[in-house]
N, C-alpha and C positions, 0 to 999 in steps of 0.2 A: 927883032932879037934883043937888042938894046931896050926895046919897051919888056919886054920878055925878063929879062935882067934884072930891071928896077921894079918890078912887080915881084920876082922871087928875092930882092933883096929887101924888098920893104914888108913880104909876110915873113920871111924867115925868121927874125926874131919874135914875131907873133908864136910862129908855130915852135918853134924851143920852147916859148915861157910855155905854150901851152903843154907839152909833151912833159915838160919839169913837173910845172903841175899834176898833171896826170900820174905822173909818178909816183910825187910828194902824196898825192891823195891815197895812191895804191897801196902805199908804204907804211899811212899812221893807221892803227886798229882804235880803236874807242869803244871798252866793256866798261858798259852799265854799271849800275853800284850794286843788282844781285844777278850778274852775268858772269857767265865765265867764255873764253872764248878757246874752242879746241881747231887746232892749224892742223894744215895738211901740208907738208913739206913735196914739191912736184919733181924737182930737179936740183942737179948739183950734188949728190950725199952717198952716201951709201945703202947698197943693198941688204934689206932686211934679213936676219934667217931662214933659212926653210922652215917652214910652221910657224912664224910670228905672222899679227897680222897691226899689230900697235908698231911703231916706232920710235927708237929713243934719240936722245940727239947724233947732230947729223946723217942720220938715216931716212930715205925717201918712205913717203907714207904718213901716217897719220900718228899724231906726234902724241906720246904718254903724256907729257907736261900739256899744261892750259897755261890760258891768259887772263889774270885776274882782273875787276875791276881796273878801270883807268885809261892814259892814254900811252898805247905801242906804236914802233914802228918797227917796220917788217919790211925787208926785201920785195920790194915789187917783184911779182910772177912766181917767189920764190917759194913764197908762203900762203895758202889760202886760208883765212881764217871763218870760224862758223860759230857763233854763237848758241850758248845753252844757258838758261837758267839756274839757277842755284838749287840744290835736291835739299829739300826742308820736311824734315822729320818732326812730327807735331806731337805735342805733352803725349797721347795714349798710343802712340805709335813707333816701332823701330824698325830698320831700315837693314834687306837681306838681302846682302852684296853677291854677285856671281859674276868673277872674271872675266874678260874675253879674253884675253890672253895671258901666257905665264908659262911657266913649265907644265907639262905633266902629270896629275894626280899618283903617284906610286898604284900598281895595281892591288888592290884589296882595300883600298882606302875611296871614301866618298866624300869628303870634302877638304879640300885644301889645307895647306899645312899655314900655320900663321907667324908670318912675317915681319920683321919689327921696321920702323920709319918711315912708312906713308903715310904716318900721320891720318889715321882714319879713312884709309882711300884717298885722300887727297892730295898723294902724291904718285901719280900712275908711276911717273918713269921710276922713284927708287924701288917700287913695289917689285917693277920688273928689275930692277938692278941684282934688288936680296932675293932673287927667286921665287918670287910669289907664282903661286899655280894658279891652273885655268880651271874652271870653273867653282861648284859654293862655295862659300865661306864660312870659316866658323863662325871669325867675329860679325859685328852686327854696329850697326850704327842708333845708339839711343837720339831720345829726342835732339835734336840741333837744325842750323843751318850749314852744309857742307859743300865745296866749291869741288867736285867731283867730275872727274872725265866719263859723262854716259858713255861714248864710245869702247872706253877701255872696262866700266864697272857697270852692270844693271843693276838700280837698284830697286828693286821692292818693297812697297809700304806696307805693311800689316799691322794689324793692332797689337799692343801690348796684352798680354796673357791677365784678364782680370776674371778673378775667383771669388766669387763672393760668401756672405757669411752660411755657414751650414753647408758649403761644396768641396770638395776637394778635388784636384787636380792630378791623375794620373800620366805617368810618363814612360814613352819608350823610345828609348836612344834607337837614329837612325844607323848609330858609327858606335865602332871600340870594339873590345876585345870580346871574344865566346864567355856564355854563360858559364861554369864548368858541367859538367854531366852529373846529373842526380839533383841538382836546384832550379825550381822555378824563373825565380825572379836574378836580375843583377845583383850584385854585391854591393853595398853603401861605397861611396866615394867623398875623401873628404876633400873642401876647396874651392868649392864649384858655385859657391853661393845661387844655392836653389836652381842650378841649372842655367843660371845667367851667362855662369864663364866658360861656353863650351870646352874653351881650348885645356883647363885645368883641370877639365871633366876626362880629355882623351887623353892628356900627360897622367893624371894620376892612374889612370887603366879601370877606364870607365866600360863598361859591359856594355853592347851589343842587346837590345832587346827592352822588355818591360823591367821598369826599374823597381826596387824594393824601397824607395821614399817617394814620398806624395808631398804633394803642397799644398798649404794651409791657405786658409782664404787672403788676399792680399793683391799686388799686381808685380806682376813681375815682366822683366824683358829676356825671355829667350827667341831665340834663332828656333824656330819653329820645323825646318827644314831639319834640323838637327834632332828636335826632341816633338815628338806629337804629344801633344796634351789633352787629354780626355775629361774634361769635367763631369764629375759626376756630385751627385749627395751625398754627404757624410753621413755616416749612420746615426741612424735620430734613434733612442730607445724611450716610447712614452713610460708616461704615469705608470706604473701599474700592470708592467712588464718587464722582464729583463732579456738580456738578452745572451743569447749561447754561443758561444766561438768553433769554429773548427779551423786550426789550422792545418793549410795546404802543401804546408812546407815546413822542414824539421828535420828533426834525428825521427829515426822508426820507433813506432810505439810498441811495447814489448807484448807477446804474443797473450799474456796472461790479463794485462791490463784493458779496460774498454779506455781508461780516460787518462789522459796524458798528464804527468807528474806536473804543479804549477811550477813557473821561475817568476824570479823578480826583476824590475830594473825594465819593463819595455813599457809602462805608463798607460796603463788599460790598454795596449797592442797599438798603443799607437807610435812606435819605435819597435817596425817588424826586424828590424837591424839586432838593436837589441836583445829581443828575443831568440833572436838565431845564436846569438852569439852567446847568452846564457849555457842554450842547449836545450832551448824548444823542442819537442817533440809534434810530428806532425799526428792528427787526426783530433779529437773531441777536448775541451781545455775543461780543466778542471775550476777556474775563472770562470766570471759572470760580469755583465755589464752590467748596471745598476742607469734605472733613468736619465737618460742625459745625450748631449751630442759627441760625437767620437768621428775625429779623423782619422779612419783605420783605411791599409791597404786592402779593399776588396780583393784583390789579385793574387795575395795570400791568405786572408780572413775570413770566410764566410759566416754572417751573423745572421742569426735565426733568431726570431722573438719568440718571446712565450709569457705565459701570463705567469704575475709571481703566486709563489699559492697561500692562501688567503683562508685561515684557520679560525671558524667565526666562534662565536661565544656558543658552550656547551658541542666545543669538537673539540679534538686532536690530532697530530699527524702524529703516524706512525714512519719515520722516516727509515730506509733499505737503504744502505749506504754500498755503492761500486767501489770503493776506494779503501785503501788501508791494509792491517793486515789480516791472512786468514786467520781464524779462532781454530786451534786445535782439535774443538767436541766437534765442530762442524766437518773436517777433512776426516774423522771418526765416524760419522754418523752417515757421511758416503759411502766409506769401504763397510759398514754393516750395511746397507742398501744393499750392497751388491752382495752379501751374503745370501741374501734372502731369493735367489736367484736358485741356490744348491738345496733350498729345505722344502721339504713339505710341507702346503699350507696346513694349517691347525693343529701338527704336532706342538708338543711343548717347548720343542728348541724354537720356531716359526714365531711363537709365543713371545719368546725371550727373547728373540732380535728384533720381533718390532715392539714389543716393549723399550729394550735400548736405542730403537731408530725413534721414537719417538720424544724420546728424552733427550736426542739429536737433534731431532728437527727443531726441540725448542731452545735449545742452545742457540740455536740461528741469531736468540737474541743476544745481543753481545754490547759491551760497554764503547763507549766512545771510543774514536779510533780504530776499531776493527770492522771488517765488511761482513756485514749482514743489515740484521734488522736490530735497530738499535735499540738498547733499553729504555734509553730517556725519551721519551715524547716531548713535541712540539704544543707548547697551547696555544691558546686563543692570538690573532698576530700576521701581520705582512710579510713573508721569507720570499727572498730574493733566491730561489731555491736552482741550482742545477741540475735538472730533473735528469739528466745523462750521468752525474754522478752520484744526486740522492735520487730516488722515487719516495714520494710523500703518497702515504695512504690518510686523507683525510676522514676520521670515524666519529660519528656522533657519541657522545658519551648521555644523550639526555635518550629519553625513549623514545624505541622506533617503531612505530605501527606497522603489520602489515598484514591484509584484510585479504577475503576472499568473499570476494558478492559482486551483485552486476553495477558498478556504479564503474563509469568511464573512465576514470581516475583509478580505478585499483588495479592492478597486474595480473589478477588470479580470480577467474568464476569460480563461484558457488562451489564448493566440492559436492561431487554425486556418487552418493554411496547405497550399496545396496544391503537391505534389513534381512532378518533370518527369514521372516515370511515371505520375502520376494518384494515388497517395494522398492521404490527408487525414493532416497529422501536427498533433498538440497540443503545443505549446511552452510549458512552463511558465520564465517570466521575471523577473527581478531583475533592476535597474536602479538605482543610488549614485549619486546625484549630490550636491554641496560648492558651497553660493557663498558665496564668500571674503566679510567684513562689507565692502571694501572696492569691492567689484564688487557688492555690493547698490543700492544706488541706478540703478545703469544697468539692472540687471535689469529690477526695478521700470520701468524708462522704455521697457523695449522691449516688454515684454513683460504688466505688472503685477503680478504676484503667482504663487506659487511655484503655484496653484491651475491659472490660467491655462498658468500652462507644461505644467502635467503633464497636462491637456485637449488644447491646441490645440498643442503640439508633442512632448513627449515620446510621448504615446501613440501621434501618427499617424506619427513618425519612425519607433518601432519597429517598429510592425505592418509599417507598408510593407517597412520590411530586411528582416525574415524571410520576407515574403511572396518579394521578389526573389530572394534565397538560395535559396530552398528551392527555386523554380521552375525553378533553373540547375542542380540536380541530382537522382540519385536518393533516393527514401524511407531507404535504406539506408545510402546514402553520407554521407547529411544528420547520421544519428545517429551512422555511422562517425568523421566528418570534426569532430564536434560543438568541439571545440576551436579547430580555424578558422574554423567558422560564429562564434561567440563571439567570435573576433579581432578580427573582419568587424566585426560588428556592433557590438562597441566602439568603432571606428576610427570607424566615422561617428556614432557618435552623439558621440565626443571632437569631431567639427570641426564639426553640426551646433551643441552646446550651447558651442562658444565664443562663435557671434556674440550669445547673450544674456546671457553675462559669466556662466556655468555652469560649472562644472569636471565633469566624468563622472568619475566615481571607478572607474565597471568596470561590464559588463555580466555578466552570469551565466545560462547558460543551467543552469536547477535541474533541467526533465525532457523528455523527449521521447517522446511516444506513437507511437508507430507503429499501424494498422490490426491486428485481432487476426488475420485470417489471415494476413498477412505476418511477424508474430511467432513465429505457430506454427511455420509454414515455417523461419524463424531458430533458433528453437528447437531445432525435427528438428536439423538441421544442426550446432547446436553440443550436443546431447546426441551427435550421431553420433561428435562430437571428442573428447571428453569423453569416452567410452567408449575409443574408441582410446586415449587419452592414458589412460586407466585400465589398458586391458591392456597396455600398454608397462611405465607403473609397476608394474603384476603381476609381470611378466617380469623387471622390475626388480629386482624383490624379490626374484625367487626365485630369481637370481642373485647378489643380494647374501645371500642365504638359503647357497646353494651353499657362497659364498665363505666365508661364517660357519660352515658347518659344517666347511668345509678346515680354516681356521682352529682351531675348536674339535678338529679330529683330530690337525693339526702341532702342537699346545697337547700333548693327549693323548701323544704319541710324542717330545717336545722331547728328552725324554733320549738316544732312541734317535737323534732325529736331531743332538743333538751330537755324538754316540758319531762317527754315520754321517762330521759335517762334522768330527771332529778324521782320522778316519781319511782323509778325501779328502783333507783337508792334507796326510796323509802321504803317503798315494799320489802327492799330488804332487808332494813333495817326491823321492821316488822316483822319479818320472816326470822332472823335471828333471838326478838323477840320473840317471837312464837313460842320459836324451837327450845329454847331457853328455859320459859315457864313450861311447854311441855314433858321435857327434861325431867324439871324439876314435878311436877304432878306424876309422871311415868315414876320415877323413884318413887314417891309417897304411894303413890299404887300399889308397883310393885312390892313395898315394904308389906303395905294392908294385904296385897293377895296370895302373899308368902305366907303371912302368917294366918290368912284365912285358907289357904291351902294344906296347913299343917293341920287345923282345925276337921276339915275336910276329910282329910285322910284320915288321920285317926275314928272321926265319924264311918265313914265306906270302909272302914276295915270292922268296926263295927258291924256295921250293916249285912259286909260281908259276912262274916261269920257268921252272923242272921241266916243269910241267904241259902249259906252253904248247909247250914243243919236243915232247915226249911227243905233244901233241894233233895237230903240225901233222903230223908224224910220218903217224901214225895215218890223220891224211885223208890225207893223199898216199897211203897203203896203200889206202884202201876206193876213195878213188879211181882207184888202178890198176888194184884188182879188178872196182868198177864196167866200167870200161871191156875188164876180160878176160873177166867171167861174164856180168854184168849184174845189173839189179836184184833181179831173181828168186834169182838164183843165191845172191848178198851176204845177200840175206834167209835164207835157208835155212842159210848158214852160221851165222849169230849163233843163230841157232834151235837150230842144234843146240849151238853153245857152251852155251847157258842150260841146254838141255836135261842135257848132259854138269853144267855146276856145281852143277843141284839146283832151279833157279829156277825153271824150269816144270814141271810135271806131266804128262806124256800122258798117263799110265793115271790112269782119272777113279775117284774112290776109290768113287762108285755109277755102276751105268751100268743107263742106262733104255732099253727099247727098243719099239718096237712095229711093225705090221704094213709102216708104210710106211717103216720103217727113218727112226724119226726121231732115233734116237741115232745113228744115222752123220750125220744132217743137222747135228745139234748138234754135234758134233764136229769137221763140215767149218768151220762157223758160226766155233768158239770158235779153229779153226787159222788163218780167214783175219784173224778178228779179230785174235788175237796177232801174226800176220805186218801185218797193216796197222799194228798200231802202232808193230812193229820196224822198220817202211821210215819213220814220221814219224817216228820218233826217230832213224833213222837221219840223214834229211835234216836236223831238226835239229842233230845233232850236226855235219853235215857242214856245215854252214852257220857 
């Protein structure tokens, strides 16, 4: 017992110092230089609330306060303590607190109300003191290092909101008040610095929903939980495009308008706040984007591209303006339309109202500032054009060709028309037409566009004139005559395209087909000429062949025939000679046989007179003999005169005779014959 004794009395103080120790040990805490140390209070305190689950001093549980860096001492058994880490929020990162413990979120609310003196979370227990609630938070913890109760705060790393160049950033509040009814988006809030300051975002009476600001490229630290951010691309408008607004949201657009009145003050829509607040009107903007980047709210904006229009050298636009006010002739020129509903076609009144509607319709054209179609034309040139509130009709003012033939490229075959005879002839056609820049707008008003015309009147003008032409004569004559067919057909198409302020520059007939047997036919016929016309020119030739070789022979012989033409000079010379001395001897002749002629005469009148006494003489004898012998007798004597002087012959130098003595008949024959002649010559004489 006594050994027993002195064995518990010599560890006893062993066993104290050691239990002290043990104590002393239990007692100091030692946090690291980025620890914190959160206790758990076991015994001795008070009972926590119903629904806490943190505890503040003296209360059993798990304690709001930490233990920062360094060395503590703690009640052995009283306190357990457990180390955590330091929550370190890095340069691109912010940090999204959610409670575990607190009061109550109020119902209709989703994240906690904000608290003043925790110093960033970093002090649980005042958080709970000033009634900090359970669950998210609005605020947010930026970059740092913070000594933070996990138990009582979880925090959340997420990256800071980074927006790069050409993006914008879309926002829809998780919390706050209703939208109002008839508006899209949130109302602007001011204070909020981009969304960073939740809590000044739900004091100033931040909406509930997609917001009506966007954010620019940049980085920013929101609570994400709070605001979802949508990145998307800014609107980009290229080169060479513009671009068209509609906005989704506004005042209502008036029932008469397509395009909504401009305002000013919202920065190419990029302050859709602004613009509301102007008094924007929703639906088509009278505005235009012009090449460039734009951070617009898509959620209100819708931006459509379009090309701008582009008025090249020898065009113009005709621009139709939506906007402005009506022109008086125009809201006239309606209510006569609708006259024309009560008349009968082709009387004289019928007449008179679309003569007046017509003088309407081109009223359409109107001076700047009023809706129609404007007077002034667009020339040559880049316009950023609003094609919802102008329409440009861009027109050529140089010539426009437009053909009719089989080439791939033209819009209109051959016209086929039919001849008085019954052919089919194909008429290949050109057609010039010019509209002066300053008769474009009326065009436009009567007609619309250069398309239009060449559809619904150039094409059915033409076809029809050649149809009519050609039906008024033969296949032949059509292609013979083609020059005044062309005439024709210019003349009317020149009065046809005045009344749409057109100029015809020329018709051109380019071909004409004829039927192939009727060609062939043509053909024979002028091969038939053609060959004639060949052997003429043959003939021709071989005449001027002829002529060429005369030529080439009098060539040949020149010498002789100088020789030949000095001597015919001379002959002639000699011949004038001649002529000259004959002349002159024919005169001296003539002198001698005038006057030997005088001599002559006077002689033979002489003679005569001779002759005639001699004559009368003479008959007075025969006829005294007549009437002593008689005829017979007178005849017999002369007979035998002649016979005596030699002049007749009795004896016949042959004498022929035969049975029936016809050489005495002959001789009676040849006696009475001479005697008959000597009695008519007798009487003659006697006569």
């Amino acid at each position: 017992m006594n050994n027993l004794e002195q064995l518990l009395s010599n560890i006893l103080p062993y066993a104290i110092g050691l239990i002290v120790i043990v104590l002393i040990a239990k007692s100091i805490v030692i946090v690291g230089g980025r620890e914190i140390a959160v206790i758990e209070r076991k015994y001795f305190g008070k009972k926590m609330p119903q629904g806490r689950v943190i505890a503040l001093a003296n209360e059993i549980g798990i304690q709001a306060r930490t233990l920062g860096p360094g060395l503590h001492f703690l009640i052995p058994f009283l306190y357990v303590p457990k180390k955590y880490s330091f929550t370190v929020i890095t340069e691109n990162e912010i940090g999204i607190i959610e409670s575990i413990d607190g009061n109550a979120i109020p119902p209709g609310k989703i994240f906690a109300k904000v608290v003043e003196g925790h110093n960033s979370f970093q002090d649980g227990e005042r958080f709970l003191i000033n009634s900090g609630e359970k669950g998210p938070q609005i605020e947010i913890l930026p970059p740092g290092v913070y000594r933070i109760n996990p138990v009582l705060f979880n925090v959340r790393k997420v990256p800071s909101i980074f927006i790069d160049k050409g993006k914008i950033g879309l926002i829809t509040s998780m919390d706050g008040g209703p939208i109002p009814a008839g508006r899209l988006l949130a109302q602007k809030i001011e204070g909020h610095s981009n969304f960073e300051n939740g809590e000044n975002f739900l004091r100033n009476g931040g909406q509930k929903g997609p917001q009506i600001e966007v954010l620019f490229p940049g980085t920013y630290r929101i609570n994400t939980d709070l605001f979802h951010v949508e990145i998307q691309n800014a609107t980009v408008v290229p080169a060479n495009n513009v671009g068209l607004i509609t906005a989704l949201d506004g005042e209502p657009l008036p029932e008469a308008e397509y395009v909504a009145k401009p305002v000013v003050g919202h920065n190419d829509f990029q302050n859709a706040s602004k613009f509301l607040q102007a008094g924007g009107q929703r639906g088509p903007q009278f505005d235009v984007l012009k090449p460039g980047t734009y951070y617009i709210n898509p959620l209100i904006f819708k931006i459509e591209l379009d090309d701008v229009a582009v008025v090249e050298r020898g065009q113009v636009a005709v621009v139709v303006s939506n906007v402005g006010d009506e022109p008086v002739e125009v809201k006239n020129a309606i209510t006569e339309a609708a006259k024309l509903d009560d008349v009968k076609p082709g009387t004289e009144a019928y007449k008179a109202i679309e003569k007046r509607l017509n003088m309407g319709i081109e009223r359409y054209v109107v001076p700047k500032g009023y809706r129609g179609i404007q007077q002034e034309v667009a020339g040559p040139g880049f316009y950023y054009l609003n094609r919802r509130a102008y329409m440009a009709y861009v027109i050529d003012t140089t010539n426009i060709t437009i053909d009719w033939d089989n080439a791939d490229s033209t819009r209109f075959d051959p016209l086929k028309v039919i001849s008085r005879d019954g052919f089919e002839i194909s008429v290949s056609v050109k057609v010039v037409i010019r509209v002066r820049p300053d008769q474009a707008p009326y065009m436009v008003a009567k007609i619309g566009s250069i398309e239009n015309l060449i559809l619904h009147v150039i094409h059915p003008m033409i076809d029809s004139s050649f149809r009519n032409q050609a039906s008024s004569t033969s296949a032949m004559n059509f292609m013979q005559d083609r020059q005044e067919e062309q005439r024709k057909a210019e003349e009317r198409a020149k009065a046809e395209l005045e009344k749409y302020h057109v100029e015809c520059v020329s018709v051109l007939i380019c071909q004409i087909n004829l039927p192939q047997e009727l060609m062939d036919t043509q053909t024979k016929k002028i091969i038939a000429q053609q060959q004639q016309a060949m052997y003429q020119d043959m003939q021709k030739a071989e005449q001027t062949r002829i002529a060429t070789e005369k030529t080439r022979a009098e060539a040949d012989q020149q010498k002789n025939l100088v020789e030949a033409e000095i001597g015919v000079k001379i002959a002639e010379q000699n011949k004038q000679k001649a002529i000259r001395f004959a002349e002159g001897e024919s005169e001296s002749i003539r002198l001698r046989a005038t006057g030997e002629a005088l001599g002559i005469k006077a002689k033979g009148d002489a003679e005569g007179s001779k002759i005639l006494a001699i004559g009368e003489s003479t008959a007075k004898a025969y006829e005294l003999q007549n009437k002593a012998v008689g005829q017979q007798g007178v005849t017999a004597i002369e007979i035998a005169k002649q016979i005596a002087s030699g002049n007749i012959k009795v004896t016949p130098d042959f004498l022929v005779q035969g049975g029936d003595n016809l050489g005495g008949l002959l001789s009676a024959f040849l006696t009475n014959l001479v005697a008959g002649k000597t009695s008519t010559n007798d009487k003659q004489n006697a006569a």
